[in-house]
N, C-alpha and C positions, 0 to 999 in steps of 0.2 A: 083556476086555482094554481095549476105550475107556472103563468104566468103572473102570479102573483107573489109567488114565491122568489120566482127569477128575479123578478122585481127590486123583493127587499134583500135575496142577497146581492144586486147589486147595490143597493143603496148603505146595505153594511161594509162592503168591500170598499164603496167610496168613501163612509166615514172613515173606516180603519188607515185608508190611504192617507185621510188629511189628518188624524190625531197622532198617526206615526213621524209626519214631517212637522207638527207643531210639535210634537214631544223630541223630535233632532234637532229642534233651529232652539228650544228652552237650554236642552245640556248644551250646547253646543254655546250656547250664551254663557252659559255657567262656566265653561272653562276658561272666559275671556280673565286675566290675570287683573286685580284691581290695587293700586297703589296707592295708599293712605296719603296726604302730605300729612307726615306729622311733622311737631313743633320738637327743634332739640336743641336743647341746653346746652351751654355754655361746658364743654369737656373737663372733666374731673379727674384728676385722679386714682388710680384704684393698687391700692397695696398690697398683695396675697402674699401676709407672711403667717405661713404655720410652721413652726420648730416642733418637729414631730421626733420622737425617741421612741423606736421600736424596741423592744426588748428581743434581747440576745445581741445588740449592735453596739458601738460607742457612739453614736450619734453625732461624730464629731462634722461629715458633711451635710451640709443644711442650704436650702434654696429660698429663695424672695425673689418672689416677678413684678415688676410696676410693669403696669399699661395706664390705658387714659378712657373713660368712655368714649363710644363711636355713637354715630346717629343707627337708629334701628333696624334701616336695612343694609349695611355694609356688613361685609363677608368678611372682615378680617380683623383683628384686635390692634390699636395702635401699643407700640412697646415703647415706655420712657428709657431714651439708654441716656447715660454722661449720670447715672444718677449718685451719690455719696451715702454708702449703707453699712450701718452698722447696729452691734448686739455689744449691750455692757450690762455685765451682771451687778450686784449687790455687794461685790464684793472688789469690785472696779477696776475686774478684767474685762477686755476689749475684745470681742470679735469681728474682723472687719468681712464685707462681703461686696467679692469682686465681680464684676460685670464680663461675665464667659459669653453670652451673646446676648442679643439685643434685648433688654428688659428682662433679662436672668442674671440675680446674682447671689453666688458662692460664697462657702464659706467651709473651708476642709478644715478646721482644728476646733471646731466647738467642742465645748463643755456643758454638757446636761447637769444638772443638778435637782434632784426634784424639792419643791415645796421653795422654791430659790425664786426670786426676783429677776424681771430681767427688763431692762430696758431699748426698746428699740428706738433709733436714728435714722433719719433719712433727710436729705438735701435732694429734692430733684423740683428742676426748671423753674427757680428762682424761689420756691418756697421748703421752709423748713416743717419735717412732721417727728411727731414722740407718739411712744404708747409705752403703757406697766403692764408688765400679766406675770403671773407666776407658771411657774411649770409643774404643771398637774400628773397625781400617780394611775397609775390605772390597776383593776383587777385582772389576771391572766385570763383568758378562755380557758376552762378545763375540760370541751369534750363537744363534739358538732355531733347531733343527730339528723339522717332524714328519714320522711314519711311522707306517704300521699293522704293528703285531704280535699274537700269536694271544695270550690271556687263559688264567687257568688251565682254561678250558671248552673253549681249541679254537676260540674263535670273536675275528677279527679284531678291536681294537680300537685307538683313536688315543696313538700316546705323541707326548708333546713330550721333547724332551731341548734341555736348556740349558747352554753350556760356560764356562769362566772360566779365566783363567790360573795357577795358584798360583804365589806368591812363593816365591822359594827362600831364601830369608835370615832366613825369623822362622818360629814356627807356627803356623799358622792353625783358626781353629775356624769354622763358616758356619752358620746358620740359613734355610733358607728354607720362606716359605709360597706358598698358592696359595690364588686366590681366585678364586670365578665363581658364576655365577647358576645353574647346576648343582650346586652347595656346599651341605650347611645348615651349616657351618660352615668357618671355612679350614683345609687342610691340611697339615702342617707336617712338615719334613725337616730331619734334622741331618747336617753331613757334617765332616769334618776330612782335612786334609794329612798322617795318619801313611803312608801306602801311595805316595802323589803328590805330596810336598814337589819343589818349583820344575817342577811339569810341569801341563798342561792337564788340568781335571779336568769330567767331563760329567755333569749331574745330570738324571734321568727320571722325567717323570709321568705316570702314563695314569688312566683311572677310561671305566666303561663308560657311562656316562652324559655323558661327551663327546662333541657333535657338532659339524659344520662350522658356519664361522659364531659359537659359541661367542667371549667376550674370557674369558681366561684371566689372571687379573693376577699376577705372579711377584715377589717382594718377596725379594731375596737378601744377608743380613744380614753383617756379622762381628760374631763376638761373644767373650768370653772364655771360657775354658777353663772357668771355673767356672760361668760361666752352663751352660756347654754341658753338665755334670754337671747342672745343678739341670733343665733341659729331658729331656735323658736318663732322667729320673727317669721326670718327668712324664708322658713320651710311651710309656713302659713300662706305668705303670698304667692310660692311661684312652684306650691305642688312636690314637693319632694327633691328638688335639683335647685340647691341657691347658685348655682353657676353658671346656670343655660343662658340667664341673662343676666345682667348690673344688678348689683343689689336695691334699685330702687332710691328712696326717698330712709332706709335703715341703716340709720348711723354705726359705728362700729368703734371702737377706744383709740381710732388714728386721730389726732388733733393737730392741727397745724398752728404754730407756736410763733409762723410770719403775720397769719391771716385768720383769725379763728373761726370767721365764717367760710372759709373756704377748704373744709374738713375734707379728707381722702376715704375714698368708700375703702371698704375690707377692716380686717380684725385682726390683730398680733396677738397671736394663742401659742400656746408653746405646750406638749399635750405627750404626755406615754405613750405607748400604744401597744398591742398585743396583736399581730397580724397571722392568720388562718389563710392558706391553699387549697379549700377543698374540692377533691372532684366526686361531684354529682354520680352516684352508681344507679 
């Protein structure tokens, strides 16, 4: 009987032996790094101009970055520099916007105007691009609350919720992001007045990697209706961050006016804005 025993624990100690060294040569496979070849396109374009007007500011410095798409595993963003940028409003004044470093360019004496037209300009690397947008108002923030509520786990976590008045007299469309050192990237909320035309409307954040003490920065946008389609898109396919990667195959109102099939990914929006600092107690 003890030697029966003896037996099968060895014959269990030799299993355990050999399903521990088949279960280290499995991960040990799994860490092996596997590289796609994928197929990449022909490099495009890419326009990031937002004319953003924070309120309390003159708005008069304004930024636009061109890069180019990359293939999908390079670490770094190509920047178009030599590029010709400019902003004419409606009323057929000129902003020009000068090239401070590589695929960044300035512009110190803008003029905001809300509900105004404006037309953006660009000449970079033999093609010419246009877009219209108008510059949209936005409502103030009038007041951040927080509070703990339970997560889809059941377990307590911090929401901020932040309120705004809606106008009753037009439609509104809103953007807002969030930013913080708990972030790898910011994250971005769309909302509209179809539900709450002229009533107070309250917009909520949580994330479980909030804690006290945290600054939370809150950037609360108006934008146009068409923007608000062209983000909608955006925020569908790639999960809440249109930025982490190229926007895809999602056109945006850049047109190229050399080549009309050879459209510039990004979107010329020109947007109020109402920016909040808060820190997390």
């Amino acid at each position: 009987m003890n030697m029966q025993r003896i037996q099968n624990d060895i014959f269990k100690s030799k299993a355990l032996t050999l399903f521990s060294l088949l279960f280290m040569l499995f991960f040990s496979s799994c860490e092996d790094v596997v590289t796609l070849d994928l197929e990449s396109g022909a490099p495009k374009i890419v326009i990031d101009a937002e004319i953003i007007w924070k309120k309390g500011t003159t708005g008069s410095e304004q930024v636009i970055k061109i890069s180019k798409t990359a293939p999908y595993y390079n670490t770094t963003t190509p920047k178009v520099s030599g590029a010709q940028v400019r902003v004419e409003n409606s009323a057929g004044t000129v902003f020009t916007f000068n090239e401070t470093e590589p695929g960044s360019y300035v512009c110190t004496n803008f003029v905001p105007v809300l509900n105004t037209d404006y037309t953006l300009f660009v000449t970079a690397e033999g093609h010419s691009f246009k877009a219209v947008e108008k510059l949209t108002s936005v409502t103030p923030i009038d007041k951040v609350e927080q509070k703990m509520v339970p997560d889809f786990g059941g377990e307590d976590v911090i929401e901020l919720t932040f309120y705004y008045k809606d106008p009753a007299d037009q439609v509104n469309f809103y953007l807002t992001d969030y930013k913080s050192a708990f972030l790898l990237y910011p994250e971005y909320e769309l909302s509209d007045d179809d539900l709450f035309n002229g009533n107070e409307i309250s917009t909520r954040f949580s994330d479980e990697d909030m804690k006290p003490g945290n600054t939370v920065e809150i950037m609360h946008r108006g934008i146009s209706k068409n923007f608000y389609n062209y983000m909608n898109l955006l925020l569908e396919g790639y999960g809440g961050n249109p930025f982490s990667i190229p926007p895809g195959n999602v056109r945006g109102n850049i047109v190229n006016t050399t080549d009309a099939d050879n459209f510039a990914f990004g979107y010329f929006r020109l947007c109020e804005a109402d920016a909040v600092s808060y820190v997390v107690k």
